[in-house]
C-alpha positions as CSV (number, residue, x, y, z in Angstrom):
1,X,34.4,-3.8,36.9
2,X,33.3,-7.2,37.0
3,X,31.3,-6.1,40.3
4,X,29.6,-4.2,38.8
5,X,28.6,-5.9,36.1
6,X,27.5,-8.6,37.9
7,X,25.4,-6.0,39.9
8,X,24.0,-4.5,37.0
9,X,22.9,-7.7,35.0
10,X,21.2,-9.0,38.6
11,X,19.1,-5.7,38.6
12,X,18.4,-5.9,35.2
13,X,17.1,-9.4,35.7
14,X,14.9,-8.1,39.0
15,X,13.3,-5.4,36.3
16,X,12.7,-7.7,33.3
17,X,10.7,-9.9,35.7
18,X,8.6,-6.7,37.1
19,X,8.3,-5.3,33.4
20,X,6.3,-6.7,30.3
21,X,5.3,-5.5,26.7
22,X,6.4,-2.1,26.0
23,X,7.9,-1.5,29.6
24,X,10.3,-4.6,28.7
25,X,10.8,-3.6,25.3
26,X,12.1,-0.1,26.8
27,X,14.6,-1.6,29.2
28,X,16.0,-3.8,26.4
29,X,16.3,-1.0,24.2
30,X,17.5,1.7,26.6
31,X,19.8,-1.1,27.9
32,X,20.9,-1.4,23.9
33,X,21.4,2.5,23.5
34,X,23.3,2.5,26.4
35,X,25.8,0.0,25.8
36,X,26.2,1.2,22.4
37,X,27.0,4.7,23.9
38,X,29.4,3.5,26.6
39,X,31.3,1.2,24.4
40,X,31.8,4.9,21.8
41,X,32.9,6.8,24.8
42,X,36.0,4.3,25.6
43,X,36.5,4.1,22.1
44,X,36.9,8.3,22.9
45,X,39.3,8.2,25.7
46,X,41.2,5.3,24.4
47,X,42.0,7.2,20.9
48,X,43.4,10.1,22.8
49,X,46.2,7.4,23.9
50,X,46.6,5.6,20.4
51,X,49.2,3.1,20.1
52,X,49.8,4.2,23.5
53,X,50.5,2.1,26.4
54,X,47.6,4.1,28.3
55,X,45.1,3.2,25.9
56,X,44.0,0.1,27.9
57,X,44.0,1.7,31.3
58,X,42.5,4.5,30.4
59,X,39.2,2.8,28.1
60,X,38.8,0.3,31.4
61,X,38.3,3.3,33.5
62,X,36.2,4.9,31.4
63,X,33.9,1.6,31.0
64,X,34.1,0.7,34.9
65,X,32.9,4.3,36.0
66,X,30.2,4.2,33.1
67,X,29.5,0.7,34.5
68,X,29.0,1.8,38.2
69,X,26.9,4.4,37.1
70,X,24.4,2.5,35.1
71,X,24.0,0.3,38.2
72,X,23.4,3.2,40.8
73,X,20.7,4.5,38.1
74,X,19.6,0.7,37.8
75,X,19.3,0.6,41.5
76,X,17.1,3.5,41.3
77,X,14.5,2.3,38.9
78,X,14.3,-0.8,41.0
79,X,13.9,0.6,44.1
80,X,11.5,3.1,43.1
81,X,9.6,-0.6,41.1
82,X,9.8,-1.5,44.6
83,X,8.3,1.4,46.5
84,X,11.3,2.1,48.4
């Protein structure tokens, strides 16, 4: 998980340079709204294991899947920034 987000605040750095006024503001705010919603949808699977010992595993798998896929989209934006 720390991979990818390592991966994901490089790419987000890479955008926030290309971006300005209400491009920039987008990106923060989408990035915002999306942490917001990933952070709820652990909260989600964890509770089906509360006070459970698969609480933990469970809400890190949830967040690194959710992590990798915010990078791939990331990735896309940036490349398509790029003209790739």
């Amino acid at each position: 998980m720390a991979v990818w987000e390592d991966v994901t605040l490089a790419i987000l750095a890479d955008l926030r340079s290309k971006y300005s006024g209400d491009g920039l503001k987008s990106l923060n705010d989408d990035e915002t709204a999306w942490e917001a919603s990933m952070l709820d949808d652990v909260g989600l699977g964890m509770d089906m294991y509360e006070g459970g010992s698969l609480a933990g595993p469970v809400g890190a798998h949830i967040r690194a899947r959710a992590t990798a896929q915010r990078a791939a989209y990331l990735y896309e934006i940036q490349q398509m920034m790029s003209g790739e």
